[in-house]
C-alpha positions as CSV (number, residue, x, y, z in Angstrom):
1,X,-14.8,18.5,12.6
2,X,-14.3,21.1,9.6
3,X,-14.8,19.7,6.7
4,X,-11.3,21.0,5.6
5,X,-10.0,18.3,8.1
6,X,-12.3,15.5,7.2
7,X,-10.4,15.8,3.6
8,X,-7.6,14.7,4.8
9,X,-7.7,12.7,8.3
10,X,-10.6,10.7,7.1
11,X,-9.9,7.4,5.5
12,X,-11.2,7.2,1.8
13,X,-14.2,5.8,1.5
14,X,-14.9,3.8,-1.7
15,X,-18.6,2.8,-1.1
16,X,-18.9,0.9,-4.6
17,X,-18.2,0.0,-8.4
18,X,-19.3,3.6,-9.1
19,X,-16.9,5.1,-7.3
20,X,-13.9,3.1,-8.2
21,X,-14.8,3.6,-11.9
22,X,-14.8,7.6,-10.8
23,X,-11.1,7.3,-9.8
24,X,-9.7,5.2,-13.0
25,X,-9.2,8.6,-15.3
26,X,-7.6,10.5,-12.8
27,X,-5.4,7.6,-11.2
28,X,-4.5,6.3,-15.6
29,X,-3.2,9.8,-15.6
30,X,-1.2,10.0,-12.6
31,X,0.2,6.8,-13.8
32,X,1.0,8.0,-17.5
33,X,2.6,10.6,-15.5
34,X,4.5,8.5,-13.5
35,X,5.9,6.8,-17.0
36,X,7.1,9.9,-18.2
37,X,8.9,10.7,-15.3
38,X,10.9,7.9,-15.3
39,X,11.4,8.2,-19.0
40,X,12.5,11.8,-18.7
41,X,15.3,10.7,-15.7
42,X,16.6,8.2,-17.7
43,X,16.8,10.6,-20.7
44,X,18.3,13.5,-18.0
45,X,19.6,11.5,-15.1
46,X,20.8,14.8,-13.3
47,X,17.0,15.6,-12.7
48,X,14.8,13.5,-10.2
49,X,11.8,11.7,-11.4
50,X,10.1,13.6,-8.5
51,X,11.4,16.7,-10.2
52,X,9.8,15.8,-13.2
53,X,6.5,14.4,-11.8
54,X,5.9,17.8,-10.1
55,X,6.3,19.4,-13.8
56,X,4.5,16.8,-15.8
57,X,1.4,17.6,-13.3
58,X,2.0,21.8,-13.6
59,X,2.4,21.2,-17.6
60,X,-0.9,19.6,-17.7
61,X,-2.8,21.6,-16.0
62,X,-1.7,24.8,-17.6
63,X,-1.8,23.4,-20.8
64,X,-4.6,25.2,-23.2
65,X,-8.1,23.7,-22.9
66,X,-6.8,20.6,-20.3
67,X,-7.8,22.7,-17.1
68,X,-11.7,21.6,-17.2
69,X,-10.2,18.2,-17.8
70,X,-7.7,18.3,-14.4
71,X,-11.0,19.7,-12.9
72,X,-13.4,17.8,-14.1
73,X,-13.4,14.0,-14.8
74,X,-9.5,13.2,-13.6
75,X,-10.2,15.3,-10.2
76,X,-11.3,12.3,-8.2
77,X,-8.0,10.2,-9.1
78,X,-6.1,12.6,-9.2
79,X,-7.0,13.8,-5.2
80,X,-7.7,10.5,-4.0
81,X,-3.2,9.9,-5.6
82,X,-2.3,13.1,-3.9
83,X,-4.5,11.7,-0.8
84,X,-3.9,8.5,-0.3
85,X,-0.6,7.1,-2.4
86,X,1.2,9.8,-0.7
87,X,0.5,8.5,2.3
88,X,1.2,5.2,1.4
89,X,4.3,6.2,0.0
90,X,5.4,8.1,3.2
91,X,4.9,4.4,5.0
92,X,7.1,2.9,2.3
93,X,9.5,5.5,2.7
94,X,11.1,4.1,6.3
95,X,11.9,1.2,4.6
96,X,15.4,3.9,3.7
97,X,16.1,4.5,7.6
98,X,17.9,2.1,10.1
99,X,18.6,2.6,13.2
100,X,22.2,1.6,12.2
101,X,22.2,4.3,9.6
102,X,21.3,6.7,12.7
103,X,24.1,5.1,15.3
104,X,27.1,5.0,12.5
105,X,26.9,8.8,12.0
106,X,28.1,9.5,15.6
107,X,25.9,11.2,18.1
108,X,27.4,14.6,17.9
109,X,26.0,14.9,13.6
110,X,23.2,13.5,14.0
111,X,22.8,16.2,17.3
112,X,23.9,19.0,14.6
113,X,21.7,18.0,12.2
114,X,18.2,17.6,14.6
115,X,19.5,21.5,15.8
116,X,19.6,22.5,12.1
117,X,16.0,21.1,11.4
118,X,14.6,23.0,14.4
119,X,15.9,26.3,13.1
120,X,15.3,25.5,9.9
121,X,11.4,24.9,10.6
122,X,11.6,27.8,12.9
123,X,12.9,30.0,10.5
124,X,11.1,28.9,7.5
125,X,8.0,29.6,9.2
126,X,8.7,33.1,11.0
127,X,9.8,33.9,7.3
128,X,6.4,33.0,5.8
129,X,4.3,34.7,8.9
130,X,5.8,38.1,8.0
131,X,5.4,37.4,4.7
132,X,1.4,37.0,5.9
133,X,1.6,33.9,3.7
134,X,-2.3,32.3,4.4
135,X,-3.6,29.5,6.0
136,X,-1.0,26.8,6.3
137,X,1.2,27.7,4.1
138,X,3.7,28.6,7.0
139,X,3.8,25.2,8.8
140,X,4.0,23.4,5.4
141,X,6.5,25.4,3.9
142,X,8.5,25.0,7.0
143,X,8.0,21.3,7.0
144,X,9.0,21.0,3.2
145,X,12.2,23.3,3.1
146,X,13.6,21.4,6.9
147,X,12.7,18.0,6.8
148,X,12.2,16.1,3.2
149,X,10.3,17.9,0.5
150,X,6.9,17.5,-0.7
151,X,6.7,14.4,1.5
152,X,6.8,16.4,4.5
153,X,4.3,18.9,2.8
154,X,1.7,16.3,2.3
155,X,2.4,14.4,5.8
156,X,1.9,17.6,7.8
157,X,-1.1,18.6,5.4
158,X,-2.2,15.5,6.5
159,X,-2.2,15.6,10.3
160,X,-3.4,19.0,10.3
161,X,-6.0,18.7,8.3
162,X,-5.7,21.2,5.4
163,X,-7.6,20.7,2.0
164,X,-5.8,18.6,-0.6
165,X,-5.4,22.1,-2.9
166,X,-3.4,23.8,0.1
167,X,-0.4,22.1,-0.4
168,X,0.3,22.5,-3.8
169,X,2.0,25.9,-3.6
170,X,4.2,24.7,-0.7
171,X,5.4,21.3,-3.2
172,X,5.5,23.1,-6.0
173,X,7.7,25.7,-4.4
174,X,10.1,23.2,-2.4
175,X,10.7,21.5,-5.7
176,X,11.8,24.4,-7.8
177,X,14.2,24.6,-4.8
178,X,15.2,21.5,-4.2
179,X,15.7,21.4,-8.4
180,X,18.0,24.7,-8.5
181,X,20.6,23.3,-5.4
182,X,21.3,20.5,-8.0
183,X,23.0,23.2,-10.0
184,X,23.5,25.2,-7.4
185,X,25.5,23.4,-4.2
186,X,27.7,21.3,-6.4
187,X,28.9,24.1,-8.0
188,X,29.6,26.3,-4.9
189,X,31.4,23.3,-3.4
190,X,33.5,23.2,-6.3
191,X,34.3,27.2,-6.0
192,X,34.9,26.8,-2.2
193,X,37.6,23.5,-2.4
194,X,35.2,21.8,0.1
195,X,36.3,18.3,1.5
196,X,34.5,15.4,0.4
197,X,32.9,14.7,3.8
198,X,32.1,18.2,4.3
199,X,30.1,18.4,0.8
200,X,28.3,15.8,1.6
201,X,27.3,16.6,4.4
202,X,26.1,19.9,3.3
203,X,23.8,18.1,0.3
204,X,22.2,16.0,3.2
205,X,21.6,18.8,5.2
206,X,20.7,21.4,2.9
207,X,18.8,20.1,-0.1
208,X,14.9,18.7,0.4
209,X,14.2,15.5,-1.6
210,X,15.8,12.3,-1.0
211,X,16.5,12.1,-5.2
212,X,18.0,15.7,-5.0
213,X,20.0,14.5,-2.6
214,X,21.5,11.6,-4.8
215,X,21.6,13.7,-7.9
216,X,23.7,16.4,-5.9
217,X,26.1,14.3,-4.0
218,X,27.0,12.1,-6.3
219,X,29.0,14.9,-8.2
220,X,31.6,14.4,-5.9
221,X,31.9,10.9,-5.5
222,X,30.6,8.0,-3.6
223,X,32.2,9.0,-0.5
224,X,30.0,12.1,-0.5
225,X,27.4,10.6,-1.5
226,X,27.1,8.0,1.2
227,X,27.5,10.6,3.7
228,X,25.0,12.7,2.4
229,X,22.0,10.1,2.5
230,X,22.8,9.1,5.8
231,X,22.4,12.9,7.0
232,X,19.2,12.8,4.5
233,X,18.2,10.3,6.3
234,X,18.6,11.7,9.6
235,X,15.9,14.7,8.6
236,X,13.4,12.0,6.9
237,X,13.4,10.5,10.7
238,X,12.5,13.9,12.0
239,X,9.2,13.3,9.9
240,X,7.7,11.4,12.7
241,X,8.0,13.6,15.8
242,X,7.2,16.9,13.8
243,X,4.0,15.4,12.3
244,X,3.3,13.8,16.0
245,X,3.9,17.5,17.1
246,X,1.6,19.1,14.6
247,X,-1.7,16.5,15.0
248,X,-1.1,17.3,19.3
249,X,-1.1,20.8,18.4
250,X,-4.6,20.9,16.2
251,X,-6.6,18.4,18.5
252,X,-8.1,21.3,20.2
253,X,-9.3,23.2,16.9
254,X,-9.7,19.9,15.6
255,X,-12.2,18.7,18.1
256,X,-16.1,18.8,17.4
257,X,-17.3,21.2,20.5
258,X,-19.7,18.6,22.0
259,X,-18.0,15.1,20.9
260,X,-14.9,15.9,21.4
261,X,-13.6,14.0,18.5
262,X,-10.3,14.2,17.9
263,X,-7.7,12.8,15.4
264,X,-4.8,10.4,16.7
265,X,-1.4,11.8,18.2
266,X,0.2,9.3,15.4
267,X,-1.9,9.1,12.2
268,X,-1.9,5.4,10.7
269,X,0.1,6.5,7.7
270,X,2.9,7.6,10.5
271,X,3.0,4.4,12.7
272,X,3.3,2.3,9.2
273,X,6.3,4.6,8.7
274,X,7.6,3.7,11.9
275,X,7.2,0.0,11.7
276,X,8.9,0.3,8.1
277,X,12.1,2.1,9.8
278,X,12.1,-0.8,12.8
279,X,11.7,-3.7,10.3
280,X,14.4,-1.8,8.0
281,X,16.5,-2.3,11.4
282,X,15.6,-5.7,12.2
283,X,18.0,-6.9,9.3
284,X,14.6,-9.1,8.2
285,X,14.0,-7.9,5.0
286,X,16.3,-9.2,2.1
287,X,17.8,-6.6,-0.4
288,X,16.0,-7.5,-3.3
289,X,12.6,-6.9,-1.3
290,X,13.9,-3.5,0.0
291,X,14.9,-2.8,-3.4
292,X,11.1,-3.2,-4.8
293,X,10.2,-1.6,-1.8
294,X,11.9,1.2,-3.2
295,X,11.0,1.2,-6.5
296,X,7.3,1.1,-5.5
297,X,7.8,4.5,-2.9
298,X,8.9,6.2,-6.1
299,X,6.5,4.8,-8.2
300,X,3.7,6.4,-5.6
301,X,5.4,9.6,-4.5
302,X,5.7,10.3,-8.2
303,X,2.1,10.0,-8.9
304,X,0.8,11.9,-5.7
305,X,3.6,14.4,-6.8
306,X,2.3,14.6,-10.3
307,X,-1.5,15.2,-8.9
308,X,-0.1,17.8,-7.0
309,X,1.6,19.9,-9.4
310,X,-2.1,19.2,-11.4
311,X,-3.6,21.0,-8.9
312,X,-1.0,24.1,-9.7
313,X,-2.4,27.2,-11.7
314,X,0.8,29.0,-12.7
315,X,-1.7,31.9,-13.3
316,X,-3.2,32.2,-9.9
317,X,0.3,31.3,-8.5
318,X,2.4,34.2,-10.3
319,X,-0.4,36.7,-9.7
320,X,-1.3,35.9,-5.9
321,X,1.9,34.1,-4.9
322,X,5.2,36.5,-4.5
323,X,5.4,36.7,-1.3
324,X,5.3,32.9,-1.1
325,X,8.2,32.7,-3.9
326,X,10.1,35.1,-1.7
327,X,9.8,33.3,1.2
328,X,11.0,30.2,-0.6
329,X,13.8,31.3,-1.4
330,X,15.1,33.3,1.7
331,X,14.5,29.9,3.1
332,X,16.2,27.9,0.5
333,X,19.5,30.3,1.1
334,X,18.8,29.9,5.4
335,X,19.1,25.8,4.6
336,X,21.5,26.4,2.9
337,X,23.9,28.5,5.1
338,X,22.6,26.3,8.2
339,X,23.6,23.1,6.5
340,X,27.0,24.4,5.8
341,X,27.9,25.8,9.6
342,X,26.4,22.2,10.6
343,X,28.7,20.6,8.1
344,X,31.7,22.4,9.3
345,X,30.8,22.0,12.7
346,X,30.5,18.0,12.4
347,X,34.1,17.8,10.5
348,X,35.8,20.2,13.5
């Protein structure tokens, strides 16, 4: 197995106090970032924490002299939160999904919105191959801009294997999208005299983060807004088949030519998001333990987000990186238009 893969489908290894002590300055400031975030939102509520995570991470590791720093002593924490609190933050996540949430949408939107996903990662990606974006920048950006965000990014990163660095661009990218709709869709809807419903449903379908989501439908009211994390919700459950599809995909280069070792069709992180979704379902866990439960998913997405953005050189990214801005934007306006036929389509 490359060692590429091993970054990222191996599980982290913490072989003694040495180690441990070798994560504390990278994972203290993940989590001063993570306090900041959440002080910012409350300052600007319009703006997701993950919004601000993502910055808080680019910020300081552009910032004069704190590059060798990002690089140098906080790089083990600060991998080992874009690593592995990700992940665990991805399980935590399908503690938002029922099954209920699925069945009360009505078969025929959730049909439209599974369609819209499809051509959404199809498009994306055809998009970023004739751009000749490198590597995997393609299937990640596809994943981020069709399903949910950097979460997406960093599952998919995960199952295929890519280095922890390779998906920065891609989060750092979907974010400044998924940041601008805010502004953007809300607006538009306003322009256009859209129904209630129908915006919603557009926000759901069109805008990347879960918090976007929120901030962007609840301009119009609660009845958009409840209609808009359901549909949310129905692209976070496309998380588990298109990472399933992705890991069967890359066991063949995956595989070591004589062993024939070869990661699992469902990565652990993945089956833990499953079980979160069924329990979610079950009716089992009380509010107040889904609410910590989601308190603690930001708390972690925040600080893998944040370790991300760290990894972000805005100098390497506006000199090597326009055809990768281009792409991210012809796909944040395909979204967009495909989440609006979907929208209308579902109301007709």
């Amino acid at each position: 197995m490359p060692k590429t893969a091993a970054l990222w489908l191996r599980r982290p290894r913490l072989p003694g106090r040495t180690a441990v002590l070798r994560l504390l300055p990278g994972l203290a400031a993940a989590a001063l970032g993570v306090l900041l975030a959440f002080a910012a939102h409350r300052l600007w509520p319009a703006v997701p924490v993950m919004s601000f995570a993502v910055g808080l991470g680019i910020l300081t590791a552009n910032l004069p002299g704190s590059a060798r720093v990002v690089g140098g002593s906080l790089a083990p924490g600060l991998k080992f939160s874009a690593r592995t609190l990700m992940r665990t933050g991805i399980v935590l996540l399908g503690a938002k999904l029922s099954l209920d949430q699925l069945a009360g949408l009505g078969w025929r939107a959730v049909l439209l919105t599974v369609l819209m996903v499809l051509a959404a990662f199809a498009g994306t990606y055809l998009l970023a191959k004739a751009f000749r974006l490198p590597g995997a920048q393609p299937l990640l950006l596809a994943a981020g801009f069709s399903i949910c965000g950097a979460s997406a990014i960093a599952a998919v990163a995960a199952a295929r294997g890519s280095r922890y660095r390779d998906a920065a661009t891609p989060v750092a990218l979907v974010t400044l999208c998924g940041t601008l709709a805010i502004a953007v869709l809300p607006a538009l809807g306003r322009l256009a005299h859209l129904p209630v419903e129908t915006f919603g449903f557009w926000v759901g379908a069109s805008v990347h983060d879960v918090g976007q989501v929120v901030a962007a439908a609840q301009t119009a009211g609660p009845a958009a807004l409840a209609v808009a994390v359901v549909v949310k919700l129905v692209r976070v459950a496309m998380l588990a088949p298109m990472v399933a599809a992705v890991t069967l995909h890359g066991r063949r280069r995956a595989a070591g030519p004589d062993t024939g070792a070869r990661p699992p069709i469902v990565p652990v992180f993945l089956a833990g998001f499953l079980v979160m979704v069924l329990l979610r379902s079950t009716g089992w866990l009380p509010q107040q333990v889904l609410e910590v439960l989601g308190l603690l998913q930001d708390i972690l997405l925040a600080a893998a987000l944040f370790a991300l953005g760290a990894s972000v050189r805005l100098r390497e990214l506006a000199g090597s990186s326009r055809p990768a801005v281009a792409t991210a934007l012809l796909a944040w306006l395909l979204i967009a238009a495909l989440g609006l036929a979907a929208a209308f389509l579902a109301g007709s």
